[in-house]
C-alpha positions as CSV (number, residue, x, y, z in Angstrom):
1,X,84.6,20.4,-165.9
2,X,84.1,18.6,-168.9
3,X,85.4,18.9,-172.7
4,X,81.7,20.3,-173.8
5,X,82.9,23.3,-172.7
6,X,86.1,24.0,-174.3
7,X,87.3,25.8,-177.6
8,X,85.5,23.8,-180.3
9,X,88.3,23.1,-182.6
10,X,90.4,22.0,-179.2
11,X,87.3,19.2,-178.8
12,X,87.2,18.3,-182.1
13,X,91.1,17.6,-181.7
14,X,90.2,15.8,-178.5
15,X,87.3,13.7,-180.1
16,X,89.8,12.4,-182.5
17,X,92.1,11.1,-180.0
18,X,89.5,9.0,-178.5
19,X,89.5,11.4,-175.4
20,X,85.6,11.1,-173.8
21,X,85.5,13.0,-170.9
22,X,88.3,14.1,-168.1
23,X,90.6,11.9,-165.9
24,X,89.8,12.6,-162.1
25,X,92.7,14.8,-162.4
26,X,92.1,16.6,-164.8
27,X,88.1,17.1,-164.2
28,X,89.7,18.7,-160.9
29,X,92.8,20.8,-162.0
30,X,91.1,22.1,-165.3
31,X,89.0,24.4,-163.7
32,X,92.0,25.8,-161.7
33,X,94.0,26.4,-164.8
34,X,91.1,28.0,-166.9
35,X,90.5,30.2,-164.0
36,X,93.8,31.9,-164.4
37,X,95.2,31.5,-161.0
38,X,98.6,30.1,-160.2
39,X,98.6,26.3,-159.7
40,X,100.5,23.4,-158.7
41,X,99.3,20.2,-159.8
42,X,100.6,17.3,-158.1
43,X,100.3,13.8,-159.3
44,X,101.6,10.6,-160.2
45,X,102.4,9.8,-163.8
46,X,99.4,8.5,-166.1
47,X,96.9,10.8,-164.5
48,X,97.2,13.2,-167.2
49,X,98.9,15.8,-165.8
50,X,100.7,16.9,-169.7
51,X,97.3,17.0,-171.0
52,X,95.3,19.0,-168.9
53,X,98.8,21.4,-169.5
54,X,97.7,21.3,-172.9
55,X,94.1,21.7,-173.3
56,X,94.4,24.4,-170.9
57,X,97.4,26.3,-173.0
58,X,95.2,25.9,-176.5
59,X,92.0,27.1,-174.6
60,X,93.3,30.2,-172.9
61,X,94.8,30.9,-176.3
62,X,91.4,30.0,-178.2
63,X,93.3,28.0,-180.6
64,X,94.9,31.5,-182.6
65,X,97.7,32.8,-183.4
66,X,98.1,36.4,-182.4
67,X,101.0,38.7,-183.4
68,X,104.8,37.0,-183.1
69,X,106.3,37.3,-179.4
70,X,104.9,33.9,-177.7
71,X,101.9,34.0,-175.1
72,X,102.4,30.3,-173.5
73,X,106.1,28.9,-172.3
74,X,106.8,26.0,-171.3
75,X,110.1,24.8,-169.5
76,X,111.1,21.0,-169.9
77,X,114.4,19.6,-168.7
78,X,116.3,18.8,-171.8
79,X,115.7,18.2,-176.6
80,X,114.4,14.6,-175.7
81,X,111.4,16.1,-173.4
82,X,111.0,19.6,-175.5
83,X,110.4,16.8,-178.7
84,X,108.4,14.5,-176.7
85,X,105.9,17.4,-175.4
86,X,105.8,19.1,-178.7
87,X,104.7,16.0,-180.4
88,X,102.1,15.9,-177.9
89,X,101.1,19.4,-178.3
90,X,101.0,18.8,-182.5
91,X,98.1,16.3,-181.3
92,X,95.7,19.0,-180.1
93,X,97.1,21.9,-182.3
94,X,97.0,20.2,-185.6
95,X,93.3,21.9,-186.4
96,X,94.6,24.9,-185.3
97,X,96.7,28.1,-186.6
98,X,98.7,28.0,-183.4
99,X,102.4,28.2,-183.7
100,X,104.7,25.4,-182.1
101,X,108.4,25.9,-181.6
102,X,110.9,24.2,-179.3
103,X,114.2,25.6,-178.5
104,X,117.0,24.0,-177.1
105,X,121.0,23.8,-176.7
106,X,121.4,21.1,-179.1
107,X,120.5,23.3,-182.3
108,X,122.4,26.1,-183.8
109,X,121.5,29.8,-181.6
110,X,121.3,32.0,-184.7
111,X,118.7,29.8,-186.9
112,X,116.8,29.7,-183.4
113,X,117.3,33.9,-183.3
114,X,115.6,34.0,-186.7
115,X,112.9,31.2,-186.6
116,X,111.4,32.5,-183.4
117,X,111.4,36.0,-184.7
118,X,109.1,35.2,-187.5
119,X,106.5,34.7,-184.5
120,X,105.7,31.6,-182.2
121,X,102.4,31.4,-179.4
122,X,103.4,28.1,-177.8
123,X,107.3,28.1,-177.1
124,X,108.5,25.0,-175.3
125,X,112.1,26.0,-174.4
126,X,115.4,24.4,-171.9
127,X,116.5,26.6,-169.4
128,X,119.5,27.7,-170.1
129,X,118.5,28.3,-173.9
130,X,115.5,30.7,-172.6
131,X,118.1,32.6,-170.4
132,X,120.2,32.4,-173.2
133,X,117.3,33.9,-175.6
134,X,116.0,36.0,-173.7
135,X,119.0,38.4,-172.4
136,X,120.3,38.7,-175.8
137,X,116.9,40.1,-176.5
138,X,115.9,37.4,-178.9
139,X,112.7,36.7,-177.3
140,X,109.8,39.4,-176.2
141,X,107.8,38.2,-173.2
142,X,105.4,41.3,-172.5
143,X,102.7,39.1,-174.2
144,X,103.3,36.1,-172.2
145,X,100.1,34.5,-170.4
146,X,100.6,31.2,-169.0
147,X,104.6,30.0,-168.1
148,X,104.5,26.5,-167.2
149,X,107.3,23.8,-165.8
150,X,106.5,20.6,-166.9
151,X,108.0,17.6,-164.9
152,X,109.5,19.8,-162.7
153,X,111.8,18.0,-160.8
154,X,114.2,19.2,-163.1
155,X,114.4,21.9,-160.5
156,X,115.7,19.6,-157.7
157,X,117.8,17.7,-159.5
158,X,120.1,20.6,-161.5
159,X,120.6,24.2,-160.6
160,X,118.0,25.4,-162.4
161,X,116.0,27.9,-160.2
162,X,118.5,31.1,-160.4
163,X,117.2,30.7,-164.3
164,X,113.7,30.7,-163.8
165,X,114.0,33.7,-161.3
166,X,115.9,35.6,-164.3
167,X,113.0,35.5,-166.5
168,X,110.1,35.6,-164.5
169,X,111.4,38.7,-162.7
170,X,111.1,41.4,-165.7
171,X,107.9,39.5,-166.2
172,X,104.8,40.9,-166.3
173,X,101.8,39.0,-164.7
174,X,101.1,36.0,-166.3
175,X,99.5,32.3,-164.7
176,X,102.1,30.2,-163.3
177,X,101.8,26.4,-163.4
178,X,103.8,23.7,-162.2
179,X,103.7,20.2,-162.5
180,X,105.2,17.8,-160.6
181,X,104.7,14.1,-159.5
182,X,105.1,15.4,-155.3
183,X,105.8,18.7,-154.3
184,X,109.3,19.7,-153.0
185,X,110.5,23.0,-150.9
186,X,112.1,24.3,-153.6
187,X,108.6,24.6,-156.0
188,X,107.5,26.5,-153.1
189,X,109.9,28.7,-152.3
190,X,108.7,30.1,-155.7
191,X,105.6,31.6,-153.8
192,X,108.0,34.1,-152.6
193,X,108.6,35.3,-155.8
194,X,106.1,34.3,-158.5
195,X,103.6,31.5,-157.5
196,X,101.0,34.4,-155.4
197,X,98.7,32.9,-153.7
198,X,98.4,29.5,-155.9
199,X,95.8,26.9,-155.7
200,X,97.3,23.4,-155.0
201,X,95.1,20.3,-157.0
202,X,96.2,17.0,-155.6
203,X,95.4,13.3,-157.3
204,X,93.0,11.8,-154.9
């Protein structure tokens, strides 16, 4: 796949940072993710997992905003990666009317409450904050399309998978995408629940 045939304003964005055509990676997971299906992509750092996360998020929501209850989530481990992938987001979004907003422990519940009510398409969000959100029925996902975990060996390393089984369950079907530099038991043990029939894309 190559950028020609993306959103125009997401190519423009990619033109102006330098990006000429698709890492190997990405030429072969971003034809997976704009399919719609579930996917695990599997790959080393620098091969440009993040961004192929990103193009395909702005493309699937053809760069516009669209009512106020978020359409793409995506969980991060902790404020210092929701920041970091936010800022990278604001890189491919900036040309856009898409609406950016990460939420996290470290910030005050109540503002959160109010700022996401006055609508967001792209939430990047902590765990426990989206459980958090969500059952005190601060956050409507019935118009989600794509939930994503980015680095997600956040799973392995904390007790974080009862908390993405919480949400996803009252979900209804969206694309499921996880990214993760090798792929563990637990990431699959989400095919039980979420991840049907997923296409795995491997760095070569």
């Amino acid at each position: 796949m190559s950028f020609k045939k993306l959103n125009p304003l997401l190519k423009e964005a990619l033109e102006q940072q330098g990006f000429k055509s698709p890492l190997p990676f990405q030429k072969a997971i971003l034809p997976t993710l704009k399919s719609g299906a579930n996917v695990y992509g599997i790959a080393p750092k620098g091969f440009g997992k993040t961004t192929a996360l990103i193009i395909a998020v702005v493309h699937k929501l053809k760069a516009e905003a669209v009512d106020d209850s978020p359409r793409a989530l995506v969980m991060v481990k902790d404020k210092e990666a929701a920041l970091e992938l936010k800022d990278q987001f604001e890189l491919f979004t900036k040309q856009t009317v898409l609406r950016l907003y990460c939420a996290y422990e470290e910030y005050d519940l109540e503002k959160q409450r109010e700022e996401i009510y006055y609508g967001v398409d792209i939430l990047i969000v902590t765990p426990k904050r989206l459980n958090k959100l969500y059952f005190m029925n601060s956050l409507h996902l019935g118009q989600l399309q794509l939930f994503a975990l980015e680095d997600a060996e956040f799973l392995i390393r904390n007790n974080y998978h009862s908390d993405v089984l919480r949400v996803t369950e009252s979900l209804h079907k969206c694309q499921y995408v996880i990214l993760a530099e090798t792929m563990h038991q637990r990431y699959e043990r989400l095919q039980e629940s979420v991840m049907f029939n997923p296409q795995i894309v491997t760095a070569d």
